[in-house]
Phi, psi and omega in degrees: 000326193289313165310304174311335207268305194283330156303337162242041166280284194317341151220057132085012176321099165344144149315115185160195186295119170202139163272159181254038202247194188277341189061047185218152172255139166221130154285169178283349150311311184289335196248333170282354161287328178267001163291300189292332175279288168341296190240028167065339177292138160295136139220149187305111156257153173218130205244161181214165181291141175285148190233157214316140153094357182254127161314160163281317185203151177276061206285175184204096161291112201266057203259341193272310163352279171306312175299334173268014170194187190254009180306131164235179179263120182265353183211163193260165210271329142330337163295307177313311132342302157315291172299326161266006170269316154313311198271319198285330167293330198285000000 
């Protein structure tokens, strides 16, 4: 995120909205498995019914982003994981 920040200062990225993600879908299943893979933990899930109006999964198109700065995504959400795991252990 930080990268993005510094990219559009540097090149003069306008005011708005813009995501930052991956342009990859993880349901929310998928990232407490990989979570739960990650930090060796169980975790307690409880599951419910889905409910009207909710996705299956989620994208955060980083497409306007990109085209107005040289900003890319440098790590994948495992990586991210990783990296809030490591920093949460120290």
């Amino acid at each position: 995120i930080a990268d993005a920040h510094v990219a559009a200062c540097e090149n003069l990225v306008p005011n708005g909205i813009y995501n930052l993600g991956l342009n990859t879908a993880h349901s929310n299943q998928e990232i407490v498995y990989m979570a739960q893979k990650i930090t060796g933990r169980n975790l307690r899930l409880v599951e419910g019914e889905q409910r009207a109006g909710d996705p299956a999964e989620l994208v955060a198109c980083a497409d306007l982003i990109q085209a107005q700065s040289n900003w890319r995504p440098r790590y994948q959400i495992h990586d991210m994981i990783t990296h809030a795991w490591r920093w949460y252990l120290r």
